[in-house]
N, C-alpha and C positions, 0 to 999 in steps of 0.2 A: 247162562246162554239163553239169549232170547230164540223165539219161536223159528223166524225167520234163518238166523244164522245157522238152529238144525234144522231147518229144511234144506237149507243148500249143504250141509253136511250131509247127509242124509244122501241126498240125491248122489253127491259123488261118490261114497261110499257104494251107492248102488250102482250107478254108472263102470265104479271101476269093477268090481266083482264081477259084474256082465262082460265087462270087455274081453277080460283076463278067459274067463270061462267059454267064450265066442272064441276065444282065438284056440285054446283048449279042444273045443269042438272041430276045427278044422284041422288039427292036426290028427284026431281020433278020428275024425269021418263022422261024429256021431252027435246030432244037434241033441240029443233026448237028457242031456246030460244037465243041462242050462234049466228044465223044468224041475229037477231036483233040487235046484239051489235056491228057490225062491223059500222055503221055509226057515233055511239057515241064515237067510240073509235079513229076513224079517227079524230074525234071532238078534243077529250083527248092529239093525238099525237100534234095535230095543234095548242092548247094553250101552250104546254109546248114547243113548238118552239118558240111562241109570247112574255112566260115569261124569258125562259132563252136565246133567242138568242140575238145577237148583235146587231139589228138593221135592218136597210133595207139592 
């Protein structure tokens, strides 16, 4: 996978986790929810580098 192609994977992955979570937060009432998730999502981006990249 070149660079490029996970970047835009990358970004929808984040994209939808956000959304998902945004909509999550309006149904709880409670935005504080969404700054929890940026660690696990970094997580998220770092394995689909591991699974689909090419190597070292």
């Amino acid at each position: 996978m070149d660079l490029s192609t996970f970047l835009v994977a990358s970004g929808i992955l984040i994209a939808a986790i956000m959304a998902g979570l945004w909509l999550l937060s309006l149904v709880l009432r409670d935005a504080s929810i969404v700054d929890v998730a940026w660690g696990p999502i970094f997580v998220a981006v770092a394995l689909m580098g591991l699974i689909w990249g090419d190597g070292w």
